[in-house]
C-alpha positions, 0 to 999 in steps of 0.5 A: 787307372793305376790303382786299378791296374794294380788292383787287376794284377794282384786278382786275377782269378776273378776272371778265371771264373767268369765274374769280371764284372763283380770284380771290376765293381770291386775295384771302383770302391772307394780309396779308403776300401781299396787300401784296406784291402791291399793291407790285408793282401800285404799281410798274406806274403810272408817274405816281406814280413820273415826272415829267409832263415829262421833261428833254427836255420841260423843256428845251423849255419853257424854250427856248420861254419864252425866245422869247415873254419876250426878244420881248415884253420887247424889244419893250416896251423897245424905244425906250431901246434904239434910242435907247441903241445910236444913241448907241453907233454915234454914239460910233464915228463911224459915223452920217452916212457918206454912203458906206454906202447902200442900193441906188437901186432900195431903197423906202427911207423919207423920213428919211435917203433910202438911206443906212444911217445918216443920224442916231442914231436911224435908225442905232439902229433898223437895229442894233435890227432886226438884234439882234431877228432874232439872238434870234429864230434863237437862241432859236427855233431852238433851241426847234425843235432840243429839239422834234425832240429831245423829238419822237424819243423820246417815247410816241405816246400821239395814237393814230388820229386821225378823219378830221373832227378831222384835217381840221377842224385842217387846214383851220383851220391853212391859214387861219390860214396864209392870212390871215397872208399876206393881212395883208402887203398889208394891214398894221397899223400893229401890225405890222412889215410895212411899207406901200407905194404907187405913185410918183407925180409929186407924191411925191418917187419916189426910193427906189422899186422898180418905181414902188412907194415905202415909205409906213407912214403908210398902215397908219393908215388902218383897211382891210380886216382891220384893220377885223377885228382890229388885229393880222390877221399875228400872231394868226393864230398862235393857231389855227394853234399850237393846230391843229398842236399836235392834226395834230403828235401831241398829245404834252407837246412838241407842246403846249408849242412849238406852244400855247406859241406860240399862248400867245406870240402873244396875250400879245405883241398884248396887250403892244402894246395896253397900251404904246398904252394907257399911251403908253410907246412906239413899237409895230410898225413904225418910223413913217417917215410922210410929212409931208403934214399937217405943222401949225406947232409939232406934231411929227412924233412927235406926229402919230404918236402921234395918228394910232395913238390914232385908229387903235386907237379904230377898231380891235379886239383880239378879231377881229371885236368892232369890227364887233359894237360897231359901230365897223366894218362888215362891208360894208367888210370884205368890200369891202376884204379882199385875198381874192386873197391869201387865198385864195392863202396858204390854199391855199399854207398846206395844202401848207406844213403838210402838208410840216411834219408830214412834217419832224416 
């Protein structure tokens, strides 16, 4: 019958130890037992009676949401807002103090020399930068705290890892590690990470350190991993959020930090790319360029515009698609990549996540 056929699949051990015939006395019982015990059964699956995530979890998420959403959409806005807190600071008759300035060994940049806020729209980018590193510890720090939180009270469900799956997510965490700290000397006009150079004799060397000045219009030109991928600091993430979300445990909350993060990483480079594309606004760092090419009746913002329109027309957001399309070489990169400071950060990136699976 189909009680009893039901009955047989949802006890199959019985057999396993050779009593069938007890358990087929067990499912010739009255209607009323076999529903009761099919109760009592139903009780013991948790998916049917729980949610996937708990509370913890939950709150994870949003925290983790939060992070991703409040970067991307400042991001993509960010030019209303410099440009409305300029006016603000403005108002308070705050920009143009000639006693507010940086160290005279800073690497400052060519607009306003070393002081804080020579214009408003200087004065607008230094509170914007300090605003978005407040979000960044609000929202993912606490994403972090609910982590350990959810982290504490979770089932272990990873069971034991092999030792190949351990060492490959290991080693491809530690690259990743290694190429984002590669790309610092190697920045992308993409990027936040300023540009710098040697002083020399026909370049005004006020504002440098150690004889190294700040010049972000050298990111423009595509060098080394810029020829493999026009976002080489932040798209490491992807790798490195999906392999330590695998060493971590594997849980719901390792998932939704560490994926979530690597989720964050390709959305806010795709972001950059469609603000490019469609033009609505300035991306990575604020380009202080030099004026060296300076021609009559063009702008500077104008020459930004054009120099980043080149630069992503050269460029790639999938790693390594500009090489395969033949808009890079290969050769060059080879050539060109800082491999010390690869090598380097990847061997520093295996103790540094070694030390975060053990804080986790």
């Amino acid at each position: 019958t189909i009680s009893r056929s039901i009955c047989l699949a949802f006890n199959p051990s019985p057999f396993r130890h050779g009593i069938a015939s007890r358990h087929r006395k067990r499912c010739s019982q009255p209607h009323h037992q076999k529903r009761h015990h099919d109760s009592r059964f139903m009780m013991m699956i948790p998916i049917n009676s729980q949610p996937v995530l708990d509370s913890s979890d939950q709150i994870l998420a949003v925290w983790t949401f939060a992070f991703a959403s409040s970067h991307i959409g400042m991001s993509a806005t960010r030019s209303s807002i410099i440009r409305s807190l300029g006016e603000t600071v403005n108002s308070l008759n705050l920009v143009g103090n000639e006693r507010w300035e940086l160290p005279k060994w800073w690497p400052g940049d060519n607009t306003g020399g070393n002081r804080i806020f020579p214009d408003n729209l200087t004065a607008g980018r230094q509170i914007y930068r300090g605003l978005y590193t407040a979000v960044s510890f609000l929202t993912l720090g606490s994403a972090f705290g609910a982590y350990l939180h959810s982290s504490s009270v979770a089932l272990d469900i990873s069971g034991e890892q092999s030792t190949l799956l351990h060492n490959a997510c290991l080693l491809s965490a530690a690259l990743s590690f290694g190429a984002a700290i590669a790309s610092l000397v190697n920045a992308s006009p993409m990027g936040l990470m300023p540009s710098f150079e040697a002083a020399t004799d026909d370049v005004d060397s006020s504002g440098s350190l150690a004889g190294i000045r700040r010049d972000d219009a050298l990111k423009f030109t595509t060098k080394g991993l810029t020829r493999i991928t026009r976002h080489p600091l932040i798209l490491p993430v992807v790798p490195w959020g999906i392999a330590t979300s695998v060493l971590a445990g594997g849980r719901p909350c390792d998932a939704i930090l560490f994926g979530g993060l690597s989720i964050y990483a390709m959305a806010g480079c795709y972001a950059q790319d469609l603000r490019v594309i469609r033009e609505e606004g300035s991306v990575g760092t604020v380009f202080q360029t030099e004026s060296r090419d300076t021609r009559e009746g063009v702008s500077e913002e104008e020459q930004e515009r054009t120099r980043l329109r080149s630069f992503f027309e050269q460029t790639s957001f999938i790693p390594f698609k500009a090489v395969f399309d033949g808009r890079q070489s290969f050769d060059d990169i080879v050539r060109e990549a800082p491999w010390l400071q690869f090598f380097l950060g990847t061997i520093a990136g295996i103790y540094v996540e070694e030390k975060i699976l053990q804080m986790l």
